[in-house]
C-alpha positions in Angstrom: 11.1 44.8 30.0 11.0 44.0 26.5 13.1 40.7 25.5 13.0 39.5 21.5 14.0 35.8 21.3 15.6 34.8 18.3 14.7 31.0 17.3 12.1 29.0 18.3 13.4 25.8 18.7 13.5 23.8 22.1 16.1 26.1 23.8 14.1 29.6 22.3 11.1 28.1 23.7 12.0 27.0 27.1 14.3 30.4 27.4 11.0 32.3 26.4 8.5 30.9 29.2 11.6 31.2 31.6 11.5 35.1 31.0 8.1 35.4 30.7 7.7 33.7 34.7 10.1 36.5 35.5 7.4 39.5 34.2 9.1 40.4 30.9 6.9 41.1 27.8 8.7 38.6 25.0 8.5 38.4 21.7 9.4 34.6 19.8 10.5 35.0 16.4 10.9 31.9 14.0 11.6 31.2 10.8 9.0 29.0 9.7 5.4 30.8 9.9 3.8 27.4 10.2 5.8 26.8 13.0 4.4 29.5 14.8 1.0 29.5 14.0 1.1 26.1 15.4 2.1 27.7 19.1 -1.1 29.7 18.8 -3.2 27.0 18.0 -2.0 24.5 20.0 0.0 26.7 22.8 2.6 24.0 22.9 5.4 24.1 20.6 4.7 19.8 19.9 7.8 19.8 17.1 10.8 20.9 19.7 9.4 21.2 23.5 6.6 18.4 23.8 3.7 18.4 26.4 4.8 21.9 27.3 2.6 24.9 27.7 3.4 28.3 25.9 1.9 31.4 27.7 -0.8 32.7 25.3 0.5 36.0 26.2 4.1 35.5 24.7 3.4 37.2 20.8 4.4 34.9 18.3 6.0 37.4 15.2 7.2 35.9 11.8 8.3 39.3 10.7 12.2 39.6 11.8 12.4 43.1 11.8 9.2 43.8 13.9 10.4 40.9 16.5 13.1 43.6 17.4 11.5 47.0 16.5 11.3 47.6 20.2 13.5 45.4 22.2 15.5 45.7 25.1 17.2 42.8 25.0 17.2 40.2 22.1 18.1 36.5 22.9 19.6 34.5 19.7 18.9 30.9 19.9 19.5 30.1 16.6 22.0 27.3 14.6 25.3 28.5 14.5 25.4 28.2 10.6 22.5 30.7 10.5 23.6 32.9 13.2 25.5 35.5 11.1 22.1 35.8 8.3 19.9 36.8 11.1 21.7 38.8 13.6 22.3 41.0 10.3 19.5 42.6 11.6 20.6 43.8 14.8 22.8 45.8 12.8 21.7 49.1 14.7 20.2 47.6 17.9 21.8 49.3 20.7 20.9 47.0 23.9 22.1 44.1 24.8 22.7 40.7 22.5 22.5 37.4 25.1 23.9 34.3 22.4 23.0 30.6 23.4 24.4 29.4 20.5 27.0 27.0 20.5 29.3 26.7 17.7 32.3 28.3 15.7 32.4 29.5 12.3 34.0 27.7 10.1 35.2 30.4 7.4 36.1 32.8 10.1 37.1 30.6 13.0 34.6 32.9 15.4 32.5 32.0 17.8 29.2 33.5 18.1 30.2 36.8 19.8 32.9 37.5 17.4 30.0 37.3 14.7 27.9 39.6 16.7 31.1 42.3 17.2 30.6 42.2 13.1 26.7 42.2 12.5 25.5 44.0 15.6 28.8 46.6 16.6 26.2 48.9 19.2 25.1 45.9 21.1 26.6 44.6 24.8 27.3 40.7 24.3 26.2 38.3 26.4 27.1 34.7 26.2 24.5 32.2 28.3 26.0 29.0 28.5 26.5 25.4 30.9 25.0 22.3 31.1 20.9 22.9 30.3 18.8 20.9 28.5 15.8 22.8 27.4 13.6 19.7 28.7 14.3 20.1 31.9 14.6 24.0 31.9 10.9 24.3 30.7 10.2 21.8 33.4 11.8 23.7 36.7 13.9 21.3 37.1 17.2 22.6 39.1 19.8 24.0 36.4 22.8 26.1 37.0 24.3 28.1 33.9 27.1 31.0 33.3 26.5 34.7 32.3 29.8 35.9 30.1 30.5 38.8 28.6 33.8 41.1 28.2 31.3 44.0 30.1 30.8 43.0 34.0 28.3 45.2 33.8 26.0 43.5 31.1 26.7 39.8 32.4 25.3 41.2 36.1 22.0 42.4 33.9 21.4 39.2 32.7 22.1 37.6 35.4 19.3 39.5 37.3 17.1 38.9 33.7 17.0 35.2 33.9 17.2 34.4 37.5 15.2 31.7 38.5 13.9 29.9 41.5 15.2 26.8 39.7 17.3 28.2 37.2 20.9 29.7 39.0 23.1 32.0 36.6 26.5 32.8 37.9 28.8 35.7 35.7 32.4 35.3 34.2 34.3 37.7 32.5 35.9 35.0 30.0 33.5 35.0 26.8 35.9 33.5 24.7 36.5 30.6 27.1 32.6 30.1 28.0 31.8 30.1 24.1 34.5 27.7 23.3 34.0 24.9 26.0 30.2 24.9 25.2 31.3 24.5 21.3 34.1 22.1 21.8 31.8 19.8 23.8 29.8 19.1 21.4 32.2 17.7 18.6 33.6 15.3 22.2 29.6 14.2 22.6 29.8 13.0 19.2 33.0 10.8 20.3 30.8 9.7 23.0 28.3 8.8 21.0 30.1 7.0 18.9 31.1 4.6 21.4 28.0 3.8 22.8 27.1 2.5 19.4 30.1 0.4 19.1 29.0 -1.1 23.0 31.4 0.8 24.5 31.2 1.3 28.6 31.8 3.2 31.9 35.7 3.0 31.3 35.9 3.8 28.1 33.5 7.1 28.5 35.5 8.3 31.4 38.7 8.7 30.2 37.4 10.4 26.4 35.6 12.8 29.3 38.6 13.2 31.1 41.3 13.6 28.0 39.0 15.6 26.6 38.6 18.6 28.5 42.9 19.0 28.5 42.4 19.0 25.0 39.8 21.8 25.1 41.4 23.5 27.4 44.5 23.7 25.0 42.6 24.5 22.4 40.8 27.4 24.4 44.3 28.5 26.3 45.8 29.2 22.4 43.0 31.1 21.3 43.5 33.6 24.9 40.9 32.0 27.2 41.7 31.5 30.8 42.2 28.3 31.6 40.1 27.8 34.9 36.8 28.4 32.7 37.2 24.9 31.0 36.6 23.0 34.8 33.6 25.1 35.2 29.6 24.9 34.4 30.6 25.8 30.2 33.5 23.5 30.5 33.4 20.0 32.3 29.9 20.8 33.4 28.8 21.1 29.8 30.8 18.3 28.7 29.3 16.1 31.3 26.2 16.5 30.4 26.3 16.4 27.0 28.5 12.8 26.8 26.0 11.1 29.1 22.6 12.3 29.0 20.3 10.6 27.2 19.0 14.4 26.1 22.1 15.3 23.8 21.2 15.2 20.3 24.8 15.2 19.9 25.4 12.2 21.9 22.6 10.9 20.0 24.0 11.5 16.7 27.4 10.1 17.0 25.6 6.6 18.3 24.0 6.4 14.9 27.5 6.7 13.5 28.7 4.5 15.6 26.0 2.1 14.3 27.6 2.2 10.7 24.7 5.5 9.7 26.5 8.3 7.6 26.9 11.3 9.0 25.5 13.3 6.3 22.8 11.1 6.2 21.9 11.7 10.1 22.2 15.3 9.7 19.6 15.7 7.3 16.8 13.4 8.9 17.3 15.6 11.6 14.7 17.8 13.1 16.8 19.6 15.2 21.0 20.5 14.4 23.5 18.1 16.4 26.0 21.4 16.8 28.9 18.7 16.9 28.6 17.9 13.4 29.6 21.2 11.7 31.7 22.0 14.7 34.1 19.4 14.2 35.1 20.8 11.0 35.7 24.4 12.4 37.4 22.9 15.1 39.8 20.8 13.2 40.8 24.3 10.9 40.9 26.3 14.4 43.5 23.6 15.8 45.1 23.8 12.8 45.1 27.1 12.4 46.3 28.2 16.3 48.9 25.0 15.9 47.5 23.4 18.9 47.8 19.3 19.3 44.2 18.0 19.6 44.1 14.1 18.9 40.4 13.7 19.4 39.2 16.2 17.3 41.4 15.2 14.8 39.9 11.7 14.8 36.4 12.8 15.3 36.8 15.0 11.9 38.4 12.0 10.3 35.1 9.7 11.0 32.9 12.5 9.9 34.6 14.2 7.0 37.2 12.0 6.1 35.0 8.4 6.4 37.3 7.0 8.5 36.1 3.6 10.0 35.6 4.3 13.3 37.1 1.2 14.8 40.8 2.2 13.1 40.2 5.7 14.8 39.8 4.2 17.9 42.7 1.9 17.5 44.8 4.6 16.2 43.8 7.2 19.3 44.3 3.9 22.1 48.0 3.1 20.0 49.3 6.5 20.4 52.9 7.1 22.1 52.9 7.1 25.4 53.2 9.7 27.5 52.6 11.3 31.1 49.5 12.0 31.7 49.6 16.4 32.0 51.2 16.7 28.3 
């Protein structure tokens, strides 16, 4: 089979040798020529995946079109804020579109498959998505990850695809869910973040965790998801991971701000996007916008938009009325 990946960052990379170890011919496209022509040098991709081999036989292509002249399948694991520019060219690609992106749009309030319904109408959707680090992916270390798509059909394909001894992909039929709790968790790992560079601990990480997913689940519930996806692998699973692991850029990023750094400032000394940032913006409008109640987003964008001090957002989240716990 034929597979394109789109993106060749950490999570193109490790998704690329994972298909490539199950007999399909890929293709890894990037943006940056040099970054490529490192691969073949080196075979390792040293900038995003360090210390791990890429398959000589995997063809590096800088041209965009020619990466999906004759694909099967194309894999986009790109930023969410250039997800729309390059799936442009899938504009007549018939097969099927599997997104590991994370993110909503801000203008539009879509996630990534409402993009691809725009810029590639022919294609099935896929959306790949759970608690994976591309680390420990590209080193066959157990991970377990969700299939969606609004076609049972497709999502049983990819399943099948990307199958691994150590890499277990189970189907749902709620995209819009899957693609929302693996957005939403992001802009919550910046919150966690956060408080580990205040000194935060245990207690205080647990219960932003815990809150957090009832908030993401109202969020996702408004906007027609089903609310069992938000306890699964793209939900709490995701969320997990990405609040404690010392993996998660996004983690990572809200510690600097929690360390007094500006988040503009982060963002751009960055070699690889913290999602949360720009998410927290599109998820602030999309609350506002579906008219759902979402305290901790609404603090998060405050601290990253707003310059909120981040110890009067704490104070103002912990001061809050009380109230039972389920509302």
């Amino acid at each position: 089979m034929n597979i394109t990946v789109l993106g060749a960052g950490a999570w193109g990379t490790a998704l690329a040798r994972l298909l490539h170890a199950g007999g399909a011919h890929v293709t890894l496209w990037g943006h940056l020529r040099e970054d490529l022509e490192e691969i073949r040098k080196t075979g390792r991709n040293e900038r995003f995946l360090p210390g791990i081999p890429v398959p000589p036989d995997i063809a590096l292509e800088p041209d965009l079109q020619r990466a999906v002249s004759s694909a099967e399948l194309v894999l986009v694991a790109v930023p969410s804020q250039a997800f729309r520019s390059v799936t442009k060219s899938l504009d007549a690609f018939n097969g099927t579109v599997v997104s590991v992106t994370k993110g909503i749009e801000y203008e539009s309030h879509l996630t990534m498959s409402g993009i691809l319904e725009q810029t590639a109408p022919h294609a099935q959707c896929v959306a790949l998505s759970g608690p994976t680090f591309a680390i420990e992916v590209a080193r066959d270390i157990p991970t377990a990850i969700v299939a969606a798509s609004r076609n049972a059909e497709a999502a049983a394909a990819v399943q099948t695809i990307f199958n691994r001894p150590s890499f277990r992909v189970y189907t749902s039929p709620d995209l819009l869910g899957v693609e929302l709790g693996g957005s939403l968790k992001n802009v919550i790992a910046v919150a966690a973040g956060i408080g580990d560079g205040l000194g935060f601990g245990d207690n205080s990480k647990a219960a932003l965790v815990t809150r957090a997913i009832v908030e993401i689940r109202r969020v996702g519930v408004a906007c027609g998801a089903q609310p069992e996806t938000f306890t699964g692998l793209s939900g709490l699973g995701d969320l997990m991971v990405t609040c404690f692991s010392r993996h998660s850029r996004n983690r990572g990023f809200g510690e600097r701000v929690g360390k007094g750094e500006k988040p503009a400032d982060i963002a751009a000394s960055m070699i690889a996007v913290a999602e949360g940032y720009p998410t927290a913006r599109a998820a602030y409008q999309l609350a506002r916008f579906r008219q759902v109640v979402t305290p901790l987003i609404d603090e998060i964008y405050a601290m990253l938009y707003q310059g909120k001090d981040v110890a009067r957002s704490v104070r103002d989240l912990m001061s809050r009325d009380p109230k039972p716990e389920n509302l």
